[in-house]
C-alpha positions as CSV (number, residue, x, y, z in Angstrom):
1,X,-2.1,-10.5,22.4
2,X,-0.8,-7.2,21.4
3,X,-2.6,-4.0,21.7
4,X,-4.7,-2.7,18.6
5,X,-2.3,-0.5,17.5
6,X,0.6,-2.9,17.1
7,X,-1.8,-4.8,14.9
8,X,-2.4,-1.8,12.4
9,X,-4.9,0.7,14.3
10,X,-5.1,4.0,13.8
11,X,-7.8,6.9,14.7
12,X,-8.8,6.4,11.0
13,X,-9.9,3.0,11.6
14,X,-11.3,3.8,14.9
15,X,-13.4,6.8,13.3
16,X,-14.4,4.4,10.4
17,X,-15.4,1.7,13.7
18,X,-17.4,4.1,15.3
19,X,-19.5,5.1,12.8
20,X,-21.0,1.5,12.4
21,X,-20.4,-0.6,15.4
22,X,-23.4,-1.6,17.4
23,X,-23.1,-1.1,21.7
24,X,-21.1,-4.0,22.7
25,X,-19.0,-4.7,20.0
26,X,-15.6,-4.5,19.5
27,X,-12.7,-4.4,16.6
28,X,-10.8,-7.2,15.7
29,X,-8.7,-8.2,12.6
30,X,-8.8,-11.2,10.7
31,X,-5.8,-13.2,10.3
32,X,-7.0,-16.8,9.3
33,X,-10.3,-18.0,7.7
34,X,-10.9,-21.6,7.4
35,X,-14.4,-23.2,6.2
36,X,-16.3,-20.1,7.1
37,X,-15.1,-19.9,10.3
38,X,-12.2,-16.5,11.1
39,X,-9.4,-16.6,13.8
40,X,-9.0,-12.9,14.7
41,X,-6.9,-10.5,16.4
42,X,-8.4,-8.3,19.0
43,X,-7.9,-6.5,21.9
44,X,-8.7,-8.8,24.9
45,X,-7.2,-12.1,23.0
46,X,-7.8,-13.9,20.3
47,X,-11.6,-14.9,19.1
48,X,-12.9,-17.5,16.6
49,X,-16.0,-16.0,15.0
50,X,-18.4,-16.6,12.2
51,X,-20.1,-13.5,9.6
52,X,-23.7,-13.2,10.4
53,X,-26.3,-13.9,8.2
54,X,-27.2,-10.0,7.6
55,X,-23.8,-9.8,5.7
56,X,-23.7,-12.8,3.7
57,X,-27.5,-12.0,2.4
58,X,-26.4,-8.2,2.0
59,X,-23.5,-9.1,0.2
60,X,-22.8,-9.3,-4.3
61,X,-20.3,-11.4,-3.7
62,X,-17.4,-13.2,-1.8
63,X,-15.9,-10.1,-2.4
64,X,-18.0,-8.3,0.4
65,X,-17.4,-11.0,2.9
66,X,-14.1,-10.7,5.6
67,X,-11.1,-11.3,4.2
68,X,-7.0,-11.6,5.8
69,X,-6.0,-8.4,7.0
70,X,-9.6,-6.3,7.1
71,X,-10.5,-4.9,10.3
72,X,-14.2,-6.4,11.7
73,X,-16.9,-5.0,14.3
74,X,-17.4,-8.1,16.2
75,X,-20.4,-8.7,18.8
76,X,-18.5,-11.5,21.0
77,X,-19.9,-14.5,22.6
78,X,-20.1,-13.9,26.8
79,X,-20.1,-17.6,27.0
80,X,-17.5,-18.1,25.7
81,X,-18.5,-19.3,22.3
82,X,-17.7,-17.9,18.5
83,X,-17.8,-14.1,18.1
84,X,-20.2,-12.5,15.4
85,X,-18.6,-10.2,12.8
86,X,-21.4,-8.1,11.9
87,X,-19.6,-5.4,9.5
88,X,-16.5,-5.4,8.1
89,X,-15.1,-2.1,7.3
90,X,-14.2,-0.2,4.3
91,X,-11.1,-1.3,3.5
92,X,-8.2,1.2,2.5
93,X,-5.8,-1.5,0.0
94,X,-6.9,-4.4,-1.5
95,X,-5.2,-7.2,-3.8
96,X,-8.1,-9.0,-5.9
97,X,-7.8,-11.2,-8.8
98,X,-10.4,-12.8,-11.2
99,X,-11.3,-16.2,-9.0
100,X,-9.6,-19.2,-10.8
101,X,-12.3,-20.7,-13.0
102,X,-14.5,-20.0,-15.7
103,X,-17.0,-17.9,-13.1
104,X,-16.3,-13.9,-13.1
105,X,-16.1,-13.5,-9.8
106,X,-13.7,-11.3,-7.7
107,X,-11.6,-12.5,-4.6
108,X,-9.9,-10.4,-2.4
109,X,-6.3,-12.3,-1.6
110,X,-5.2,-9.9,1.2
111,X,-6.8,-6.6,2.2
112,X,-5.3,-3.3,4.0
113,X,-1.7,-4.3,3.0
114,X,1.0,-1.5,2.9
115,X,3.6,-3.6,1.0
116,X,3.2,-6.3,-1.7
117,X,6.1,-8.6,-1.9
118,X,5.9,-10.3,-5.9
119,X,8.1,-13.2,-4.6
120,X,10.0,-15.1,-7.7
121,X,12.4,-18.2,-7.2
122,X,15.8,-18.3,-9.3
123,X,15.6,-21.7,-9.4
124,X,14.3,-21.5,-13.1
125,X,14.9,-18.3,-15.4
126,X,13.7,-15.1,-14.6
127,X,10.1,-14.8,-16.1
128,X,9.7,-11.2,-17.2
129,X,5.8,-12.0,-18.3
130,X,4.9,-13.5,-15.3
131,X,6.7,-10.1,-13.5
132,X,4.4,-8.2,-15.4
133,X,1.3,-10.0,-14.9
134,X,1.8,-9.9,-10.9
135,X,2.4,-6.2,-11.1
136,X,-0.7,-5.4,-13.2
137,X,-2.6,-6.8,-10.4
138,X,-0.5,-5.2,-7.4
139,X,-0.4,-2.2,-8.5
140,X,-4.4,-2.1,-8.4
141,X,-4.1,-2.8,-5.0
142,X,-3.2,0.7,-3.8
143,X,-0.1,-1.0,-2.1
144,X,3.5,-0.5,-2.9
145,X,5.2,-3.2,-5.0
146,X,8.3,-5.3,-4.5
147,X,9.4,-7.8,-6.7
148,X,11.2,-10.4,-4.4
149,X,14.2,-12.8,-6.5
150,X,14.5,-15.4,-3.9
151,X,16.9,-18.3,-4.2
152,X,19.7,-15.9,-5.1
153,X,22.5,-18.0,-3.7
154,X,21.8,-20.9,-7.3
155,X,22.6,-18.3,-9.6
156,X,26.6,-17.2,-10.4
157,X,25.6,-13.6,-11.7
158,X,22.8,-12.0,-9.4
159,X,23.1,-9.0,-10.7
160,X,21.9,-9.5,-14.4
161,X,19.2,-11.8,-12.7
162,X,17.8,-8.2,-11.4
163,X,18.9,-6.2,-14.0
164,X,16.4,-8.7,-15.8
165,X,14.0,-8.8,-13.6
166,X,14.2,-4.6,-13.5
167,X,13.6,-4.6,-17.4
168,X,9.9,-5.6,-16.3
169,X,9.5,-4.0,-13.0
170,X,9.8,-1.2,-14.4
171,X,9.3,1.5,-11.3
172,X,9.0,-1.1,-8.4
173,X,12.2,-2.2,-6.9
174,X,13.5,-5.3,-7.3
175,X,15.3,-7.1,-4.5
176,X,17.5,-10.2,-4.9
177,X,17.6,-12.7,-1.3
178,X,18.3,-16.1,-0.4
179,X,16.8,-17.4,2.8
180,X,19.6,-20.0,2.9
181,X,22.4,-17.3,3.0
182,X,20.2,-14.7,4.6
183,X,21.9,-12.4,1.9
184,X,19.5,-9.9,1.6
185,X,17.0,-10.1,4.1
186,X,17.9,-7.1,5.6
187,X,16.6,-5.0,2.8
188,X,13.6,-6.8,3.2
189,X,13.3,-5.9,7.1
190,X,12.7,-2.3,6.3
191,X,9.2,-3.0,5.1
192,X,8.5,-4.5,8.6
193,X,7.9,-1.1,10.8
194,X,5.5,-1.9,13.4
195,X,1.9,-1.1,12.6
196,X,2.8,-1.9,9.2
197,X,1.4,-4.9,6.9
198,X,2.8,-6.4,3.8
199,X,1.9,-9.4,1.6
200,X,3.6,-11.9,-0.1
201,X,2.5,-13.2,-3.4
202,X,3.8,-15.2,-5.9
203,X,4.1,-18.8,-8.2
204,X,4.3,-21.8,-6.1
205,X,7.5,-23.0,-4.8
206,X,8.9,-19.2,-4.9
207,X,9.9,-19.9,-1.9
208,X,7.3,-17.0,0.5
209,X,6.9,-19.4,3.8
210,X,10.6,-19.4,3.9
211,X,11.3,-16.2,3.7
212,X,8.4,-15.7,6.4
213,X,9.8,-17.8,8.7
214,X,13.2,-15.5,8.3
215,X,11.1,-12.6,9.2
216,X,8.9,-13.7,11.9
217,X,12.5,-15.8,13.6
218,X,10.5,-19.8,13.9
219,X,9.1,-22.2,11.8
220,X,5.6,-20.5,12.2
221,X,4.4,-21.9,8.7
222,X,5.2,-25.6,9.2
223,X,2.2,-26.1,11.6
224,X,1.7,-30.0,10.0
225,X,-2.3,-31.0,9.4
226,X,-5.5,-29.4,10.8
227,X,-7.1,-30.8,13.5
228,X,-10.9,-29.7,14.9
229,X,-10.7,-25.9,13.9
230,X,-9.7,-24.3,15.1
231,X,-7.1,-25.9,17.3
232,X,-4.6,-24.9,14.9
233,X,-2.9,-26.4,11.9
234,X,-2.1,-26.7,8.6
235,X,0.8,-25.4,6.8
236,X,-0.4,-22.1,5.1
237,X,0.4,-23.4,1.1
238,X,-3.4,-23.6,1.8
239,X,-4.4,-20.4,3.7
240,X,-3.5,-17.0,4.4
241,X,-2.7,-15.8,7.0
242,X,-1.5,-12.5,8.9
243,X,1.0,-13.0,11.7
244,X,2.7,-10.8,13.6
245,X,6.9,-10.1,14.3
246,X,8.0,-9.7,18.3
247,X,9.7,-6.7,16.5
248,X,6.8,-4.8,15.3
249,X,5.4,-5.4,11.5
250,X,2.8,-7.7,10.1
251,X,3.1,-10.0,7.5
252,X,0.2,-11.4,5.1
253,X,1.8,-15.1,3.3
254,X,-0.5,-16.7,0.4
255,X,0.0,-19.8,-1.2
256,X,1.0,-20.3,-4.4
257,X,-0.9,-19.1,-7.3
258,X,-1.6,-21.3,-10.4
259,X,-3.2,-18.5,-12.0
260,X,-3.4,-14.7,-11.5
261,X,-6.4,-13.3,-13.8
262,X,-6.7,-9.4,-13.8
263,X,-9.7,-8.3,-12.5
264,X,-9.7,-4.3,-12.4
265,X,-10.4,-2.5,-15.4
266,X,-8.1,0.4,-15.4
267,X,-5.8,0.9,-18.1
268,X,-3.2,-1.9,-18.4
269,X,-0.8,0.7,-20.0
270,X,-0.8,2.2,-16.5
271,X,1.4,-0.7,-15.2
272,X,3.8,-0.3,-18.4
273,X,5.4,3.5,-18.0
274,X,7.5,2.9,-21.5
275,X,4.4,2.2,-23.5
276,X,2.4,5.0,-22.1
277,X,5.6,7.6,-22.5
278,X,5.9,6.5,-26.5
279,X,1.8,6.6,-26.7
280,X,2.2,10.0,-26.4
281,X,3.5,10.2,-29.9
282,X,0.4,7.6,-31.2
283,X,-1.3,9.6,-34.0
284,X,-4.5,8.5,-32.2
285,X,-5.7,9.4,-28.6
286,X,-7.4,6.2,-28.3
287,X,-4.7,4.0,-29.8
288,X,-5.0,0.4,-28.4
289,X,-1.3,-0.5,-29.9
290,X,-1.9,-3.1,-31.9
291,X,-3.0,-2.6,-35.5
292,X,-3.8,1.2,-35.6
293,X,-1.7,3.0,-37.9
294,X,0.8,5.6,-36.7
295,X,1.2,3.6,-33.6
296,X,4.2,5.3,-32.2
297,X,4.3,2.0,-29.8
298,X,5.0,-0.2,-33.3
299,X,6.8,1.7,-34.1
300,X,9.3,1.5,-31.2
301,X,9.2,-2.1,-31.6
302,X,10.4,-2.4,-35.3
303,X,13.0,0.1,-34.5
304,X,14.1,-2.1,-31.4
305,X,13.8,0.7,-29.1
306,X,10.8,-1.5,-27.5
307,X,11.3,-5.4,-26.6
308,X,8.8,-6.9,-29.0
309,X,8.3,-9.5,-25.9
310,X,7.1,-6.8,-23.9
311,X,5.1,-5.5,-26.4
312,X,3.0,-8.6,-26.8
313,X,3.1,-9.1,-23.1
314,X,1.2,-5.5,-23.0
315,X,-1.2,-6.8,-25.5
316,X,-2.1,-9.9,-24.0
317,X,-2.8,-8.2,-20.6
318,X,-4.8,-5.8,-22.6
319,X,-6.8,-8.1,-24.9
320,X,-7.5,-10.1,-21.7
321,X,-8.4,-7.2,-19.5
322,X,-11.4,-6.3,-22.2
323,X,-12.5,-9.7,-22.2
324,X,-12.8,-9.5,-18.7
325,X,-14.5,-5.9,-18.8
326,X,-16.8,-7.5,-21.4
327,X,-17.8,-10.5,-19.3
328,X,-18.4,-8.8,-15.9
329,X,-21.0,-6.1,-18.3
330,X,-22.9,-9.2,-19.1
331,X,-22.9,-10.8,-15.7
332,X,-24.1,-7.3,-14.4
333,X,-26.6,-7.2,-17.2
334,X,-28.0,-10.7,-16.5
335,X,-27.9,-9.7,-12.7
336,X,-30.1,-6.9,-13.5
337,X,-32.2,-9.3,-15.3
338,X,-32.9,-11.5,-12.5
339,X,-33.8,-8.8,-10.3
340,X,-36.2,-7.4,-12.6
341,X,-37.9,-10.4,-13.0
342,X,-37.8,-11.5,-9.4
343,X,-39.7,-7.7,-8.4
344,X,-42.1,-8.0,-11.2
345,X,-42.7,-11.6,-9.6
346,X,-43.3,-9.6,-6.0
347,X,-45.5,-6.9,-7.3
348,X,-47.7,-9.2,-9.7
349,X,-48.1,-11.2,-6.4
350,X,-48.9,-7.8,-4.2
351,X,-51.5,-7.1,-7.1
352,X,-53.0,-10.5,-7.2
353,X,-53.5,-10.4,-3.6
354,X,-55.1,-6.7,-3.3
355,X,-57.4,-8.2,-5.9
356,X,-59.1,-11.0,-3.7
């Protein structure tokens, strides 16, 4: 097992440790989770452990709970048998989505990640929306984007697959590779320093466990069928999970995503510099682009200056970002609700009770 500081350590996280962690207990981060149970990294070997039941009761939501790639203070087991994570500390990056389904939850995909990877396959046309989408939600993260055109070697004309691709991506880099010609790969390696960590995200069948198993040099994804956990197993199109390169740098792999719902509530136009440069010119501060007149955004887009595309891409991630912002006030509202009601209960019964 590598030392701590292969894995990502720093005296930031070791300040943040030492402020919480109990006598006895050590760091440790989490690179697999499977039915409750974590596989983590630490620095005597690796430990299967479970969350205690402080944090799960303490906790709003899933969102609280460990997640691949946060650091842990663990209590181990001196039998011999499953650790205890008893905090999990504040994490410095995060990628969350809205949790598929109609519930508005959030779930944390990866956490302290220092590179996202937006992983696309040219086997099918370049999807400029779906580029967009996947950067909306990356660049909440606090990590650096990359959009990743894998499967380079089926098109004849690379280069106007990225010069697509770039249309969309607007600041983030986009890198075209192939994993079956190993053409470009090595632009990719420079994101792997050691104590780094990067993510890969993306649509299923992009092609991320190939490029992976590039990176890391072996077939460590095609691990076949899980047996007792954790006695490993399992190819990871169902988890994440953090490994680590012989070379130094730590890579984060997610299975495909059938559905990537915002979840942050910062301003989509944020993620779109052109629209926000031409808002500048909106006769309104609080112009939402859409039907507002003197919309110097329209504008752009009837003068062709401004994909219309685009435009309505902007407007759907919008639109769909205040529905969201809506929703998650009335959850909160409801929440508040329930715990009104539930101390009211508590004090009505304290009251009945000093009454006897």
């Amino acid at each position: 097992m590598p030392p701590l500081i292969a894995l990502g350590w720093s005296d930031e996280w070791q300040a943040k440790f030492d402020a919480v962690a109990p006598e006895g207990a050590v760091p440790a981060r989490v690179c697999l989770e499977h039915n409750h149970v974590f596989r983590l990294a630490a620095e005597a070997g690796e430990l299967l452990a479970e969350t205690a039941g402080r944090i799960k009761h303490r906790a709003v939501g899933r969102h609280e709970l460990p997640a691949v790639g946060d650091w842990v203070v663990v209590r181990p087991d001196p039998t011999g048998g499953r650790a205890l994570i008893v905090a999990v500390l504040p994490r410095r990056t995060w990628f969350s989505r809205k949790a598929a389904g109609r519930e508005t939850t959030e779930q944390v995909v990866a956490a302290n990640i220092d590179v996202v990877w937006l992983v696309f396959g040219l086997d099918a046309a370049v999807n400029a929306r779906a580029i967009e989408r996947y950067l909306v939600v990356a660049e909440r993260s606090g990590a650096r984007p990359v959009v990743v055109l894998n499967k380079s070697d089926l098109v004849d004309d690379v280069g106007a697959a990225v010069a697509e691709a770039t249309l969309a991506a607007g600041a983030a880099p986009v890198v075209a590779v192939s994993t079956k010609t190993g053409f470009g790969l090595d632009r990719l390696e420079r994101d792997l320093r050691p104590g780094m960590t990067l993510a890969l995200l993306g649509p299923s069948g992009a092609g991320k466990s190939s490029i992976v198993n590039q990176l890391i040099g072996r077939e460590a994804l095609l691990t076949g069928d899980v047996r007792d956990w954790d006695r490993r197993g399992r190819h990871t199109s169902v988890h994440r999970q953090l490994m680590m390169r012989e070379s130094g740098g730590l890579i984060i792999d997610t299975p495909g995503m059938r559905e990537v719902a915002l979840w942050e509530t910062a301003p989509v136009v944020d993620s779109f510099a052109d629209i926000a440069a031409l808002a500048d010119a909106c006769r309104f501060r609080d112009c939402r682009h859409d039907r507002e007149p003197g919309c110097a955004v329209k504008a752009a887009v009837e003068s062709g200056q401004l994909d219309a595309e685009r435009h309505a891409s902007f407007l759907k991630l919008q639109s769909e970002q205040q529905e969201l912002a809506d929703r998650r006030d009335e959850r909160s509202l409801l929440e508040a609700k329930r715990q009104s009601k539930i101390q009211n209960k508590a004090l009505k019964a304290m009251q009945k009770d000093r009454g006897r």
